[in-house]
N, C-alpha and C positions, 0 to 999 in steps of 0.2 A: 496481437491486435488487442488493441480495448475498448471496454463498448463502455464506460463511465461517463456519466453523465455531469455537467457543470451542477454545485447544489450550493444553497445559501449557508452564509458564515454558522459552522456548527456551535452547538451549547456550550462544545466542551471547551472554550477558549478560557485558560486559568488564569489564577491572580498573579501578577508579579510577586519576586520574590528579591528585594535586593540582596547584592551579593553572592545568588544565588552563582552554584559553578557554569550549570550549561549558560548561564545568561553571558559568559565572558564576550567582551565587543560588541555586546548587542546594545542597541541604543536605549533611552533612558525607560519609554514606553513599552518595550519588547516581554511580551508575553511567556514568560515558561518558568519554571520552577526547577528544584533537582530533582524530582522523581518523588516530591513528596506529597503527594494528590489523594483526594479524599479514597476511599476505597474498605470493602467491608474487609476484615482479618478471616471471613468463614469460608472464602470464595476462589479461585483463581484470576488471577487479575489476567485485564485483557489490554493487550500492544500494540495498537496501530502504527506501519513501517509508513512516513509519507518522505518525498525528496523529490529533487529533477531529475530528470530523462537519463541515466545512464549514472547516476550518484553511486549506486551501488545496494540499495534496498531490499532486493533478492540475494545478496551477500552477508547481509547482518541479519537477514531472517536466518539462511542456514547457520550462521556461529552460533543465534540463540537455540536454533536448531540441537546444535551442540549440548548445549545445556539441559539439554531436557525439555526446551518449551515445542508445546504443539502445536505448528505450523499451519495455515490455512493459504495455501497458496492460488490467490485469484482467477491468475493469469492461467496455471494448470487446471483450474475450475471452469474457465469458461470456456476453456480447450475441449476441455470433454461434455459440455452441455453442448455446445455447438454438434458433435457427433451422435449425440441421445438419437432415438429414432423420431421421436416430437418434434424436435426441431429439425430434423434434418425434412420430413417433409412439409416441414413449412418454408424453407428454404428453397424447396423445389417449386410449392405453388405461389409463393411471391414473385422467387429472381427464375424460375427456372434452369434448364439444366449444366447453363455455364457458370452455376457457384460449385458445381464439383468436379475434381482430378478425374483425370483419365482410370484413375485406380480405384475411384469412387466415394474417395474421403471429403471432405469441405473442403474447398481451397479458399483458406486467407485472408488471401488476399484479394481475390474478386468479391468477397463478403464486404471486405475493407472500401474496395471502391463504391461498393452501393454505400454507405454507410456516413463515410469520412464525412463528404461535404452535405449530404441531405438530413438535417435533423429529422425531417419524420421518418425517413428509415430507418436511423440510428434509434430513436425512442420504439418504434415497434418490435427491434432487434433486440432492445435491451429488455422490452417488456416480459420477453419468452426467456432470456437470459436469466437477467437477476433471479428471478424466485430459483432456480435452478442451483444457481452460485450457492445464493443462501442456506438451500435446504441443506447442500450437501457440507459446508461450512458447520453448519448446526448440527449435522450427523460427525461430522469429525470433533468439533469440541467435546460433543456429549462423551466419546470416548477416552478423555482425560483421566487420568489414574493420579491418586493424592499422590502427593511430592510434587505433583509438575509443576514448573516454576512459575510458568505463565503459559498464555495461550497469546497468539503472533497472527496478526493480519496482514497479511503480505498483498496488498490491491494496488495497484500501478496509479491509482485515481483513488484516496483514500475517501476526502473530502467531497468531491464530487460524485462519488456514487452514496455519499449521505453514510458512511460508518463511521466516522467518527463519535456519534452517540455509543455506539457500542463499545468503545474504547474507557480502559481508565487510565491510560497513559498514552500519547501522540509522541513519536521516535519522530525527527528529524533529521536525515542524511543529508549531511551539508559536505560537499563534493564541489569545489572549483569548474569553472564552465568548461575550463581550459580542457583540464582530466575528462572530465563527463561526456564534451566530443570529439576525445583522441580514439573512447572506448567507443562510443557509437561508429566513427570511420571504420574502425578494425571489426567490428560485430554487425551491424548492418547497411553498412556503405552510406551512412550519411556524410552530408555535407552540413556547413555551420544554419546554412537558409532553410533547411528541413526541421532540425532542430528547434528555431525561430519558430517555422510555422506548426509545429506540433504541442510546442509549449505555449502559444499565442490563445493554443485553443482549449487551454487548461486554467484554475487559477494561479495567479500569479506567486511566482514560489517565496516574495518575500510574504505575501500575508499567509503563506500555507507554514513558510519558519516563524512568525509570529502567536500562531495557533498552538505550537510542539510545549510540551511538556518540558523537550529537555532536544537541547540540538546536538547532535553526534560527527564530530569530525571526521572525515574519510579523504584526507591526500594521497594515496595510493597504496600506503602503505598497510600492506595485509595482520603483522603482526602489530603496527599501533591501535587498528583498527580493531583487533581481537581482542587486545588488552581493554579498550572503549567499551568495548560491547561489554562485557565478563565484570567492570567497574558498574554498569550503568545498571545490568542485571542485578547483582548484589548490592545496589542502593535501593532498586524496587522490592525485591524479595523483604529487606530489612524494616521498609514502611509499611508495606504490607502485614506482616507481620505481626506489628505495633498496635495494628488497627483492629478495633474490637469486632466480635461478632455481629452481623446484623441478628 
């Protein structure tokens, strides 16, 4: 489930770069560079993953995973602020007691239904969320060790939960619709009309690929896809690098 909220066009939107490789097909105006974005050389530079519904996002967070970068993963973040004991009694004296399992965990999905179509629930839900997300985000980067190649935002709603400021490079997973809801049918039983209506209520992915730094191919295939990731890494690591101390 995600609690992100819709948020206006971020700072981080960069200068064209002609020529540049990720801009390949992209029309004349399209926004993204190869990975060579302003950034201090003293710092770990920070990843923001954004794409559509089932592109694959949480698959090139674990390859950078691989590498060495330090993963903040959202969606496992808000999983576990949802079960905090803070939230969970607030959970109880808002929806009371049919937001939890017979086993006594959160369930979900009945969270999901108070939430989906009522913005004021959705904003009070996220109120108690976010700073939780955050904190625990900010307790895991703090634990980065020199060498790490980068630190990785892995948020289902990069843009609209407003992180993109905290990024020095925006990833685009650029995934065919086709692929993205063969993977949703076989993973969570959608259909094409869910998909529709779940992305209807996000921003729209051509201005969120216009935003990216650099847009990453993903057609199905797992070892081009690795090879992408591992090229795109070692283009960032090498600018980084380059870039003087603050």
């Amino acid at each position: 489930m995600n609690f992100w909220r819709r948020a206006s066009r971020s700072r981080m939107a960069p200068t064209a770069r002609p020529g540049s490789e990720s801009c390949v097909d992209q029309p004349a105006d399209h926004h993204c560079t190869d990975g060579s974005i302003p950034m201090s050389g003293g710092r770990i530079p920070v990843i923001g993953i954004m794409g559509g519904i089932g592109s694959g996002k949480s698959q090139v967070a674990a390859l950078l995973a691989e590498h060495g970068c330090l993963v903040a993963d959202a969606d496992e973040m808000a999983r576990e602020a949802l079960e905090s004991e803070s939230v969970r009694a607030a959970l109880s004296e808002r929806w009371g007691a049919g937001v939890f399992t017979p086993t006594g965990s959160v369930d979900r999905q009945a969270v999901a239904h108070h939430v989906f179509n009522d913005a004021a629930e959705r904003q009070w839900l996220e109120a108690i969320i976010h700073p939780l997300v955050e904190a625990s985000r900010s307790s895991l980067f703090s634990t980065a060790k020199d060498g790490t190649p980068a630190l990785v935002i892995d948020a289902p709603l990069l843009l609209e939960a407003g992180l993109a400021d905290q990024c020095d490079a925006i990833l685009y997973v650029d995934t065919p619709e086709k692929i993205r809801l063969e993977r949703l049918q076989r993973t969570r039983g959608w259909n094409p009309d869910e998909l529709k209506r779940r992305e209807a209520a996000q921003i729209p992915l051509d201005e969120k690929r216009s935003m990216a730094h650099h847009v990453l191919r993903n057609d199905g295939e797992v070892e081009d896809l690795a090879r992408s990731v591992e090229d795109y890494l070692d283009s960032l690591i090498n600018d980084h690098s380059s870039q003087p101390d603050d």
